[in-house]
N, C-alpha and C positions, 0 to 999 in steps of 0.2 A: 058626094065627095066634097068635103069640106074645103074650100081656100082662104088662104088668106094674104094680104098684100099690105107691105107697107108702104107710105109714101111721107116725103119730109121735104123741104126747101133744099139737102143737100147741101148747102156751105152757109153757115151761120156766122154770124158775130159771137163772142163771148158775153157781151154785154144782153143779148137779145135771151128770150124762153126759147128755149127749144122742145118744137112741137112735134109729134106724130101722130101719123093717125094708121089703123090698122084696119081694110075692109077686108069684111066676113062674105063670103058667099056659101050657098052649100048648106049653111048652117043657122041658129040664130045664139045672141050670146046671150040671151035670159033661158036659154035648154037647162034643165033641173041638172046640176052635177058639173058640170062643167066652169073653167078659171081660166080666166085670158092672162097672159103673163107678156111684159116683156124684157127682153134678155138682149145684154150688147154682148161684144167683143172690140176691147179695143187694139190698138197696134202691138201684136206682138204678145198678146195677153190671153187668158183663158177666157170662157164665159163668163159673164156677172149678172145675178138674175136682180133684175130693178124692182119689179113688183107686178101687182095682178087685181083685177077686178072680177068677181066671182057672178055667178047668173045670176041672183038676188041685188047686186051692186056694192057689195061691200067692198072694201079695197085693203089691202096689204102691201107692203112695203120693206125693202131689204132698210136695215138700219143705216146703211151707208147712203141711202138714200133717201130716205123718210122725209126730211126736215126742207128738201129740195124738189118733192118728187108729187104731184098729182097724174091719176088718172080717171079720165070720166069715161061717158057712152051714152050714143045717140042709140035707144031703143024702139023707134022709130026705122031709122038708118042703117042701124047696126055696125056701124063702125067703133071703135072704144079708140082712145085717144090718152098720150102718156106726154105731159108736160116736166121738164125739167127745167130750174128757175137759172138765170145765170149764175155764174160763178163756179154750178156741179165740176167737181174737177173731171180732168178724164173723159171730156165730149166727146170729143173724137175717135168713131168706133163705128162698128158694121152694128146694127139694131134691128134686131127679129120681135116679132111678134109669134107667139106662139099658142096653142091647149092641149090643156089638159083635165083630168077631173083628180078629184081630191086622192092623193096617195100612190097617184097612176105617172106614168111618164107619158111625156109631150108626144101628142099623135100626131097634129098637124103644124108646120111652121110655114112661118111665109117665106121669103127667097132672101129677105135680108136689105136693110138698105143701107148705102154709104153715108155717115152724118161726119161733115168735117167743119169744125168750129175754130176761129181765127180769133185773135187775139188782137 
């Protein structure tokens, strides 16, 4: 059984990177096929999928995000990790961590964490 958990500082500055990090158990993220995604929801809003590091480490990125958005991974660790630079508008929002593999829907998400960024 795969899990997955995120964790973040929870109440940010605007001015600051906001970091996540997503642990993997259950599983590992260099598994052949498999794409770590992650995905907010802000106030009041739909999903918005941010982007995804795939099992080779390639990385993808929503265009609304791109220009703001790094994600890396400790292959070691197994954790993968989604930076957003200041100023991304729209911080504040529930941020799941999710996989999947290519063309499939999300099998496992994590519980979601609260990220609220102050101005």
């Amino acid at each position: 059984q795969v899990q997955l958990q995120e964790s973040c500082p929870g109440l940010v500055n605007s001015s600051q990177t906001l970091s996540l990090t997503c642990a993997v158990s259950g599983g590992s993220i260099t598994t052949n096929g498999y794409y770590w995604s992650w995905i907010r929801q802000p106030p009041g809003t739909g999903m918005e999928w941010i982007g995804r590091i795939g099992y080779a480490g390639s990385t993808g990125f929503s265009p609304s995000f791109e220009s703001r958005t790094s994600i890396s991974r400790d292959t070691s660790k197994n954790p993968f990790t989604l930076q957003l630079s200041s100023g991304t508008p729209g911080g504040t929002a529930v941020y799941y961590c999710a996989r999947r593999m290519a063309a499939m829907k999300y099998d496992y998400w994590g519980q979601g964490t609260q990220v609220t960024v102050s101005s």
